[in-house]
PDB file as gemmi writes it, atoms N, CA and C in Angstrom:
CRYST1    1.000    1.000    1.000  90.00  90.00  90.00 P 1                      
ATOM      1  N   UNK A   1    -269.192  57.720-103.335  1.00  0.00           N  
ATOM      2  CA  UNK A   1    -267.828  58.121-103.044  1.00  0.00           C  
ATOM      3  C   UNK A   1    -267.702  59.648-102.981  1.00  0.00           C  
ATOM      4  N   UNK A   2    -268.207  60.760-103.655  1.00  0.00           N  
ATOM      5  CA  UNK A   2    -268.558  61.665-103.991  1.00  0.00           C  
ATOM      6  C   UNK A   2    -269.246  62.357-102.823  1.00  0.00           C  
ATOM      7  N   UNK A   3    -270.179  61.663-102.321  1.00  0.00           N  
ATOM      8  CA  UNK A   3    -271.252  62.276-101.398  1.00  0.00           C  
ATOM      9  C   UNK A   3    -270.556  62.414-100.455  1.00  0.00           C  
ATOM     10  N   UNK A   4    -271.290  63.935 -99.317  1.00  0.00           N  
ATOM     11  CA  UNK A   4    -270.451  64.375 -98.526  1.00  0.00           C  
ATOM     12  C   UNK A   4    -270.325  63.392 -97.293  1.00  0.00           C  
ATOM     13  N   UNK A   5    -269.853  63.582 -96.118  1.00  0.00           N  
ATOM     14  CA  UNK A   5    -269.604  62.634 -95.065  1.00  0.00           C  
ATOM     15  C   UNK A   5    -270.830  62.481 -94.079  1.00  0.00           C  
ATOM     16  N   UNK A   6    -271.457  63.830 -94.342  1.00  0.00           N  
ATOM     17  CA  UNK A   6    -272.280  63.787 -93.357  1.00  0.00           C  
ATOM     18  C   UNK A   6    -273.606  62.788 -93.747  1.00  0.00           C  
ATOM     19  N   UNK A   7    -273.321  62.511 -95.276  1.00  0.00           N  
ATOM     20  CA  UNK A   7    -274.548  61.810 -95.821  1.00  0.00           C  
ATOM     21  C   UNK A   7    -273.937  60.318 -96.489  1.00  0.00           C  
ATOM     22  N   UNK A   8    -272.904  59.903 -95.543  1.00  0.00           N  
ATOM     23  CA  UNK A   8    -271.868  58.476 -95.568  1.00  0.00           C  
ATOM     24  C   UNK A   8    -271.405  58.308 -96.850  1.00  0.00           C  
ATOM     25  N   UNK A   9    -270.571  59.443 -96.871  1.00  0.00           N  
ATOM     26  CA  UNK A   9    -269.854  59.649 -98.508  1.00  0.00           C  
ATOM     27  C   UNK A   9    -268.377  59.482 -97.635  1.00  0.00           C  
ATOM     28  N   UNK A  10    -267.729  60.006 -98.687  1.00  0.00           N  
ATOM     29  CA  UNK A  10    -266.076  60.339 -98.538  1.00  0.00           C  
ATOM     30  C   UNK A  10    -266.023  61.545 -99.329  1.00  0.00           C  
ATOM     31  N   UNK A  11    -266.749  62.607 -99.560  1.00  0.00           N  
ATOM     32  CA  UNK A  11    -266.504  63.862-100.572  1.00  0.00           C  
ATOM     33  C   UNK A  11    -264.967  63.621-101.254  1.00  0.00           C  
ATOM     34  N   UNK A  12    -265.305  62.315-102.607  1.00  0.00           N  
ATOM     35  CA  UNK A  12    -263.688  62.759-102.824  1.00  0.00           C  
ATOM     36  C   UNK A  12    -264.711  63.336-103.779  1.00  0.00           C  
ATOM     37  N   UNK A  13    -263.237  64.100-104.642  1.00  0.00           N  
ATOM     38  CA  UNK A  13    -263.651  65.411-105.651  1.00  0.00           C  
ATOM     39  C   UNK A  13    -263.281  64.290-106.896  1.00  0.00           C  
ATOM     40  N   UNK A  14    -264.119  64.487-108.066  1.00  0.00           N  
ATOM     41  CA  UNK A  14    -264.701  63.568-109.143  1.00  0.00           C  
ATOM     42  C   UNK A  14    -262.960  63.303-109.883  1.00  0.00           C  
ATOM     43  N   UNK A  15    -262.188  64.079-109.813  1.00  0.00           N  
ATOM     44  CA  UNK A  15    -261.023  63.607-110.136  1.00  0.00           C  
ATOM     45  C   UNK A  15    -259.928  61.841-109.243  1.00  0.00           C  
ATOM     46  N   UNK A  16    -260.886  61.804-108.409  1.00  0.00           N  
ATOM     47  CA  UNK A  16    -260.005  61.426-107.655  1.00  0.00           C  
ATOM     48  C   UNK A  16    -260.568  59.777-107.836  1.00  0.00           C  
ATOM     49  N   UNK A  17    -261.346  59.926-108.404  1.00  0.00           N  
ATOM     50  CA  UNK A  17    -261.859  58.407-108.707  1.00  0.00           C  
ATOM     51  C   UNK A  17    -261.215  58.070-109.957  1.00  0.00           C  
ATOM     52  N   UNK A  18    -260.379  58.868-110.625  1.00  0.00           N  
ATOM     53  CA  UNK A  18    -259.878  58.008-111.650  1.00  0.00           C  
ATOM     54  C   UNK A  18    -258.007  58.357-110.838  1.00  0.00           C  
ATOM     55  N   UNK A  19    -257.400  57.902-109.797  1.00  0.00           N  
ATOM     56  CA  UNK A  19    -255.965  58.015-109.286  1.00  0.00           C  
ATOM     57  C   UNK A  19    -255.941  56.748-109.375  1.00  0.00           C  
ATOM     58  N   UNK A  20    -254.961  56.447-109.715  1.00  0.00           N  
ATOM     59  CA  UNK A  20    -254.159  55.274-109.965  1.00  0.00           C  
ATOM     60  C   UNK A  20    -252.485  54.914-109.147  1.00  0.00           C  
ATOM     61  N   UNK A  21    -252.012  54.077-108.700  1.00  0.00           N  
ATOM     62  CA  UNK A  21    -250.693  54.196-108.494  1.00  0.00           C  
ATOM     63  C   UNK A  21    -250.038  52.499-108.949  1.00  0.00           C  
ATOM     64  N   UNK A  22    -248.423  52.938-109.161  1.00  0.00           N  
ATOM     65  CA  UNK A  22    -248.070  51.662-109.492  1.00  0.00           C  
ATOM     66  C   UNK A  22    -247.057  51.279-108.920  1.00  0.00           C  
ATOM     67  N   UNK A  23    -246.778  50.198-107.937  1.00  0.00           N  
ATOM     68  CA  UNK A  23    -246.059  49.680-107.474  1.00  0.00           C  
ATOM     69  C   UNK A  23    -245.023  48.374-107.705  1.00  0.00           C  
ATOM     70  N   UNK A  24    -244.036  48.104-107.064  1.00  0.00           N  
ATOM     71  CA  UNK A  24    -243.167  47.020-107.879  1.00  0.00           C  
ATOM     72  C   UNK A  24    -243.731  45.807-107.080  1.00  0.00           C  
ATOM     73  N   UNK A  25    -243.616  44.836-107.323  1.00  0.00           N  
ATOM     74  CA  UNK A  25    -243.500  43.015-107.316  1.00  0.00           C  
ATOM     75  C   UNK A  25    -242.977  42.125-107.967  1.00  0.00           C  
ATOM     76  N   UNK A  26    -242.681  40.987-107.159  1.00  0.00           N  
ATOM     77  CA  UNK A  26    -241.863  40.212-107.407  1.00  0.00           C  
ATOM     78  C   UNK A  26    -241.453  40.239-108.672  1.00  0.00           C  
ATOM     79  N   UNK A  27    -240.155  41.792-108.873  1.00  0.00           N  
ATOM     80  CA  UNK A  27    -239.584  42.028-110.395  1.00  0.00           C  
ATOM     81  C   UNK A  27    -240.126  42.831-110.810  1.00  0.00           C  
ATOM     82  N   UNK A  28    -241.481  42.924-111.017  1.00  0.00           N  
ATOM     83  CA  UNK A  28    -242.195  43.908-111.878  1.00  0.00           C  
ATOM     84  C   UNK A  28    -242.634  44.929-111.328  1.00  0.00           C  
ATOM     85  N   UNK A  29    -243.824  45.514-112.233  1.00  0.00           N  
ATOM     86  CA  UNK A  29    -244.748  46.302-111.438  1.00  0.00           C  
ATOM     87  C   UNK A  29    -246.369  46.604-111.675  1.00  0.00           C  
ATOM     88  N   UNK A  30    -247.003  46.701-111.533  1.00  0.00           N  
ATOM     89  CA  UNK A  30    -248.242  46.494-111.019  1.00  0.00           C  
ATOM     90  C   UNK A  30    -249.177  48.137-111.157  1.00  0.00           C  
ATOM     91  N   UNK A  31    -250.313  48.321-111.359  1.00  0.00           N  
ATOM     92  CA  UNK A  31    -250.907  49.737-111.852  1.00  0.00           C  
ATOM     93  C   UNK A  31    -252.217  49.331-110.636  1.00  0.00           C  
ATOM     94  N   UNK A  32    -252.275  49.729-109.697  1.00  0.00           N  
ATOM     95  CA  UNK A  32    -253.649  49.473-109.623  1.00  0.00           C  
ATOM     96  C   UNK A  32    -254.710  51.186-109.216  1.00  0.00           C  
ATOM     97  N   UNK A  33    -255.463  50.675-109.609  1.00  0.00           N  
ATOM     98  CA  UNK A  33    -257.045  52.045-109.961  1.00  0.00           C  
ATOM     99  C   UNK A  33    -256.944  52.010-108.542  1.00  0.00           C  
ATOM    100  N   UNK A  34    -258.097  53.400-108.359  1.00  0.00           N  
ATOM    101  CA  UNK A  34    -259.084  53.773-107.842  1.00  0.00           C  
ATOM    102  C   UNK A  34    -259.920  52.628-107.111  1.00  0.00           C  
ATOM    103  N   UNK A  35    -260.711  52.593-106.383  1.00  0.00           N  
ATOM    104  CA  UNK A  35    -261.733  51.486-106.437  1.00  0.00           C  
ATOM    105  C   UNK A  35    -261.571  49.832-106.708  1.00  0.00           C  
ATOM    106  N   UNK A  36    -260.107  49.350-106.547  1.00  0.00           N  
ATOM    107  CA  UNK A  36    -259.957  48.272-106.930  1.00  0.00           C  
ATOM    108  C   UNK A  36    -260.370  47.578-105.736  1.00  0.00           C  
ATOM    109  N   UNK A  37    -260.798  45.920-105.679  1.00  0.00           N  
ATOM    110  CA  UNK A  37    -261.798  45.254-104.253  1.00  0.00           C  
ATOM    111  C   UNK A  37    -259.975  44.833-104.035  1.00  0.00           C  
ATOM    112  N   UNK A  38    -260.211  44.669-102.509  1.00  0.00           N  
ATOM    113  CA  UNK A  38    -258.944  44.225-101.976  1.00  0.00           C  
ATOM    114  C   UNK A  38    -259.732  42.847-101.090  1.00  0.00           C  
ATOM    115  N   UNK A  39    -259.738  41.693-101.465  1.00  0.00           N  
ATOM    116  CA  UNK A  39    -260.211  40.876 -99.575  1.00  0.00           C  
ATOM    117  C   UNK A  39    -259.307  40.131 -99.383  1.00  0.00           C  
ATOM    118  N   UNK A  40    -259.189  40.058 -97.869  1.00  0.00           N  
ATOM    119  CA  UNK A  40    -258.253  39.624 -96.967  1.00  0.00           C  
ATOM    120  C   UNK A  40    -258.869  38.670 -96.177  1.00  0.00           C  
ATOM    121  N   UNK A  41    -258.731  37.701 -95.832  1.00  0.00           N  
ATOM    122  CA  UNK A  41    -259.082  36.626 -94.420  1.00  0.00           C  
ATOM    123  C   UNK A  41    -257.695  36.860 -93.453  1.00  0.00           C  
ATOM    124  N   UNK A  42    -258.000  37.256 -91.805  1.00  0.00           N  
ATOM    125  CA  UNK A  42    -257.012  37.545 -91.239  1.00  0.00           C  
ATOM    126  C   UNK A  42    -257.021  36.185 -90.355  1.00  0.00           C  
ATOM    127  N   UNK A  43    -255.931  35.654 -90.359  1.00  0.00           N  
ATOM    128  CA  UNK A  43    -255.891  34.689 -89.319  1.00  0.00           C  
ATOM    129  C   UNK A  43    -255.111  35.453 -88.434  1.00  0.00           C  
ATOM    130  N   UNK A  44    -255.296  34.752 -87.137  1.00  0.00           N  
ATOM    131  CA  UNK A  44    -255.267  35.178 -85.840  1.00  0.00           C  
ATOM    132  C   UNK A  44    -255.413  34.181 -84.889  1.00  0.00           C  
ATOM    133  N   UNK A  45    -255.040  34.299 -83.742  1.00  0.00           N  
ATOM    134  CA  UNK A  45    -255.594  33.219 -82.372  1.00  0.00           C  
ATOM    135  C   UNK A  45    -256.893  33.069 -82.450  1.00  0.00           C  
ATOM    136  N   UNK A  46    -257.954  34.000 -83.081  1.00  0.00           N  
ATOM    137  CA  UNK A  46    -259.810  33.602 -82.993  1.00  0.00           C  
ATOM    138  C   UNK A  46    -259.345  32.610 -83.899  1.00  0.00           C  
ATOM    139  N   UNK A  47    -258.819  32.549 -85.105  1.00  0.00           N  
ATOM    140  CA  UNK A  47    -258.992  31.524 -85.705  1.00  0.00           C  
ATOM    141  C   UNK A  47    -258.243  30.239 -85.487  1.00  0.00           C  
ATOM    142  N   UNK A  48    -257.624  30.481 -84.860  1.00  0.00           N  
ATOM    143  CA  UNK A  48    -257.077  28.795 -84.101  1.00  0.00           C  
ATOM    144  C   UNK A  48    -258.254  28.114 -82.749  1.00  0.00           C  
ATOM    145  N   UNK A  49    -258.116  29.519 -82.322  1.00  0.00           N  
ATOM    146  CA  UNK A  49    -259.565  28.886 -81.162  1.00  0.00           C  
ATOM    147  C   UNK A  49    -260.824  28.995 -81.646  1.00  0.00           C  
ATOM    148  N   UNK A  50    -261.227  29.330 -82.650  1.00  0.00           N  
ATOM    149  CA  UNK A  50    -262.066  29.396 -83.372  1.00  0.00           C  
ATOM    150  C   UNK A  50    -262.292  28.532 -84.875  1.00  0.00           C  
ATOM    151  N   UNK A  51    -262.161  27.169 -84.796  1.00  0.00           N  
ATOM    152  CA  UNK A  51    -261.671  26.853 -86.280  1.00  0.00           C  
ATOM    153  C   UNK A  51    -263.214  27.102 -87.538  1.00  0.00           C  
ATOM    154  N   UNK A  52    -264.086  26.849 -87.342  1.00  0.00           N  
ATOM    155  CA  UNK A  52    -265.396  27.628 -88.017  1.00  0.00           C  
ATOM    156  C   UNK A  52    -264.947  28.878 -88.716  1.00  0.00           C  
ATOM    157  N   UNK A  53    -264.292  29.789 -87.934  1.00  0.00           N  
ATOM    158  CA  UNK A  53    -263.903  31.116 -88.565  1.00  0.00           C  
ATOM    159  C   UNK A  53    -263.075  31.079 -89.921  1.00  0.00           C  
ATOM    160  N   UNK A  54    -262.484  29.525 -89.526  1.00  0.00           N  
ATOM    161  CA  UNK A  54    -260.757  29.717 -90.397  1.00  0.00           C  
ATOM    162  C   UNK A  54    -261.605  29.129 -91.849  1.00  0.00           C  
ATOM    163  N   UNK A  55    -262.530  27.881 -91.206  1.00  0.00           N  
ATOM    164  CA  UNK A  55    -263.195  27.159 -92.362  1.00  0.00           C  
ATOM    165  C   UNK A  55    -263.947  28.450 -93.084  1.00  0.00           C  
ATOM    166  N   UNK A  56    -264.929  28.898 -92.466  1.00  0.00           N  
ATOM    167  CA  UNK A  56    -265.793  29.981 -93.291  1.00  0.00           C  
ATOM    168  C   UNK A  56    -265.047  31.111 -94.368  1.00  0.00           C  
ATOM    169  N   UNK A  57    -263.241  31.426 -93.586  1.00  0.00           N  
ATOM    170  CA  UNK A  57    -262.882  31.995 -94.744  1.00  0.00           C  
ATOM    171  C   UNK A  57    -262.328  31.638 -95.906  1.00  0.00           C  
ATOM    172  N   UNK A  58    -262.501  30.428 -95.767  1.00  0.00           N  
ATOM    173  CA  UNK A  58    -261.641  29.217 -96.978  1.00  0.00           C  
ATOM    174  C   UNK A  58    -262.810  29.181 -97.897  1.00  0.00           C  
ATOM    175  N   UNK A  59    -263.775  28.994 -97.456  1.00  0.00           N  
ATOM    176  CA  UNK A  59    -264.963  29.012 -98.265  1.00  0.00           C  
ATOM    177  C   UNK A  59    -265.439  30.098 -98.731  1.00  0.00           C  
ATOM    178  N   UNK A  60    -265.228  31.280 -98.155  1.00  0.00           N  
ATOM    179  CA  UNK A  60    -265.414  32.482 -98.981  1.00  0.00           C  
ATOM    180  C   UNK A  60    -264.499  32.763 -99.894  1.00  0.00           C  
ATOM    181  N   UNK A  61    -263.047  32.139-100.170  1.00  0.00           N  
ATOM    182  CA  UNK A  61    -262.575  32.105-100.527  1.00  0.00           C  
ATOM    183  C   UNK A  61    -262.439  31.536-102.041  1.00  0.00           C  
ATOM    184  N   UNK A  62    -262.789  30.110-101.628  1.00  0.00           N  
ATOM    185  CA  UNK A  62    -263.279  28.999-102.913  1.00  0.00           C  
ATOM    186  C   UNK A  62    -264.286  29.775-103.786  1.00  0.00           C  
ATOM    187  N   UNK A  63    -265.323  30.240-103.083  1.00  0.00           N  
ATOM    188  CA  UNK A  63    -266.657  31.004-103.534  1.00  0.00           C  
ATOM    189  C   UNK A  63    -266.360  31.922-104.747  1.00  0.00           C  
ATOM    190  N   UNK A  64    -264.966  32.908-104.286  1.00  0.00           N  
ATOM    191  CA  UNK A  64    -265.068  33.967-104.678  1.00  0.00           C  
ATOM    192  C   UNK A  64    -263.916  33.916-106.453  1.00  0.00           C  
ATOM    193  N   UNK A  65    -263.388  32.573-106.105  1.00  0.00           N  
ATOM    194  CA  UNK A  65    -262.806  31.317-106.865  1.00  0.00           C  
ATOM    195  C   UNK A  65    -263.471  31.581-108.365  1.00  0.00           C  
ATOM    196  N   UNK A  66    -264.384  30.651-107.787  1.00  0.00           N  
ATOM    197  CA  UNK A  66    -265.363  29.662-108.565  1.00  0.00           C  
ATOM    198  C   UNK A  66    -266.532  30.666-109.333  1.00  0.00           C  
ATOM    199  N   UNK A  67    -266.389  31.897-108.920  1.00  0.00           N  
ATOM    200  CA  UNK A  67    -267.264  33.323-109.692  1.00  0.00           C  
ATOM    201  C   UNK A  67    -265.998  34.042-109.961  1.00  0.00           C  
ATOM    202  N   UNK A  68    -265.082  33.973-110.573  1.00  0.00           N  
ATOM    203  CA  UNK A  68    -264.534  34.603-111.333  1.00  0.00           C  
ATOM    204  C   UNK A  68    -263.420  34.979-111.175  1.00  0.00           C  
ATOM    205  N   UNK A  69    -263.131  35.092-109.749  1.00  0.00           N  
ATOM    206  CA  UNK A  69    -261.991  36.486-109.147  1.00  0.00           C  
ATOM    207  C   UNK A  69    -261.005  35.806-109.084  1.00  0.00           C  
ATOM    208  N   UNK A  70    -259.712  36.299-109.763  1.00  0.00           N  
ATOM    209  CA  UNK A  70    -258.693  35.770-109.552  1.00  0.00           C  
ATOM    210  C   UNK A  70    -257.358  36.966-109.021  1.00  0.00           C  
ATOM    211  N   UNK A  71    -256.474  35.885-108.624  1.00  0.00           N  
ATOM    212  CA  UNK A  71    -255.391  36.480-107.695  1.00  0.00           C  
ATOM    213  C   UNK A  71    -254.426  36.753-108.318  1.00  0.00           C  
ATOM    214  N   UNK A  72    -253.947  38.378-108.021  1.00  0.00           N  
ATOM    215  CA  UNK A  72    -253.170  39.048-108.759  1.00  0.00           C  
ATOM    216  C   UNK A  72    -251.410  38.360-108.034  1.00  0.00           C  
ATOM    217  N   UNK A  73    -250.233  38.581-108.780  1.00  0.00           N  
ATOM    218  CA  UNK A  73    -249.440  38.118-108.581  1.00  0.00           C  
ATOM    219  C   UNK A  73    -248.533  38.260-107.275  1.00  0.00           C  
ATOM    220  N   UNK A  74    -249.277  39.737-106.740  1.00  0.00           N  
ATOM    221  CA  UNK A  74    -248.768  40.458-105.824  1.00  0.00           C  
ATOM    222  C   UNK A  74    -249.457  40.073-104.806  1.00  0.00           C  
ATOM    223  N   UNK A  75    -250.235  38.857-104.546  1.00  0.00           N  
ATOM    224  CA  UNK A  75    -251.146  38.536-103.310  1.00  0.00           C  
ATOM    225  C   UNK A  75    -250.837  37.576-102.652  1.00  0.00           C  
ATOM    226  N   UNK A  76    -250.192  37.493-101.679  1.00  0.00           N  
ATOM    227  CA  UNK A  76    -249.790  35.978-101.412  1.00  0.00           C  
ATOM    228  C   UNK A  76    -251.080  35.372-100.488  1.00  0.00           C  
ATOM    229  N   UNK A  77    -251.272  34.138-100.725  1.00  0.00           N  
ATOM    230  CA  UNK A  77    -252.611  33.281-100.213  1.00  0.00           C  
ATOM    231  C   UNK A  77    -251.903  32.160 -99.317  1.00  0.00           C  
ATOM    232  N   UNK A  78    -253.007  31.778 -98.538  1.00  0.00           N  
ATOM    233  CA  UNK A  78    -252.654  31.135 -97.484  1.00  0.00           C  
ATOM    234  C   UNK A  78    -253.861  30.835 -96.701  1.00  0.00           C  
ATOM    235  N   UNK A  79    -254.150  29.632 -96.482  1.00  0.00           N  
ATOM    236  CA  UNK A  79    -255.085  29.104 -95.572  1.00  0.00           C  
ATOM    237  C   UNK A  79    -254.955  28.188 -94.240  1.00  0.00           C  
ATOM    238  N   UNK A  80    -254.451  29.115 -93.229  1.00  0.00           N  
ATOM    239  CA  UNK A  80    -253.555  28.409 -92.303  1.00  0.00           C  
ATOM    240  C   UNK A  80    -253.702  29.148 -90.636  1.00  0.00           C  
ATOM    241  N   UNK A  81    -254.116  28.487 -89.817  1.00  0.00           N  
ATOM    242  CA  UNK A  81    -253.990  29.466 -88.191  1.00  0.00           C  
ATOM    243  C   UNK A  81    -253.419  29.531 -88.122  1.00  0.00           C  
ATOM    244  N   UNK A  82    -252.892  30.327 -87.621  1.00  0.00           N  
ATOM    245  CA  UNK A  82    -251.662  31.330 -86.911  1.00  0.00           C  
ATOM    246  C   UNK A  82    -251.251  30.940 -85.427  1.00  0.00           C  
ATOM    247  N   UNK A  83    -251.207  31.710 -84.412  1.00  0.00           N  
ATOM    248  CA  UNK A  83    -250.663  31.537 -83.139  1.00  0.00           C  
ATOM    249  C   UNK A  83    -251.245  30.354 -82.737  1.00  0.00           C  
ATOM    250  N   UNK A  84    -250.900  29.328 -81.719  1.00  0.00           N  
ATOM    251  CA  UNK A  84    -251.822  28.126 -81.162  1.00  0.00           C  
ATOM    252  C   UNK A  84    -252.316  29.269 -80.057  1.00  0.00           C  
ATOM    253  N   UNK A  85    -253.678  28.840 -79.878  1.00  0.00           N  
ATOM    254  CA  UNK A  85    -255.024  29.189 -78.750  1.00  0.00           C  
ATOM    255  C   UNK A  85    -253.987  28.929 -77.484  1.00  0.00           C  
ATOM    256  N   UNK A  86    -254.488  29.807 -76.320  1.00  0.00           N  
ATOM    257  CA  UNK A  86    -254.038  29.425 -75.168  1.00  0.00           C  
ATOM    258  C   UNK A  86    -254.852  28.676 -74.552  1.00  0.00           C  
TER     259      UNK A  86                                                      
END                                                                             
């Protein structure tokens, strides 16, 4: 994170790995770090015309389940295509 760009860093400056911000949700509010993992599955028309895509992210999903990771209150989930394929 540190390392410069030219050597596939982000030169942040050593302070900046400990920034934090806190935001509100449903009522409350929420602190999140530096470095916190964010994953997303995007549905989209690939994944209606594509249903493999939609399955594979359900399963990365379950996966990521079943080792530990759980969903903060502020995440809304959903396993569902989106637009119908033309």
């Amino acid at each position: 994170m540190t390392a410069p760009v030219k050597e596939r860093g982000f030169e942040l400056k050593p302070e900046a790995l400990n920034a934090e911000s806190t935001f509100g949700t449903n009522g409350g509010s929420r602190t999140m770090k530096h470095g916190a993992w964010v994953i997303a599955a995007i549905t989209s028309c690939t994944n209606t015309s594509n249903p493999s895509v939609l399955i594979a992210a359900g399963l990365v999903a379950k996966k990521a389940i079943e080792k530990g990771l759980t969903v903060q209150p502020y995440v809304k989930t959903s396993l569902a295509p989106a637009a119908r394929a033309s």
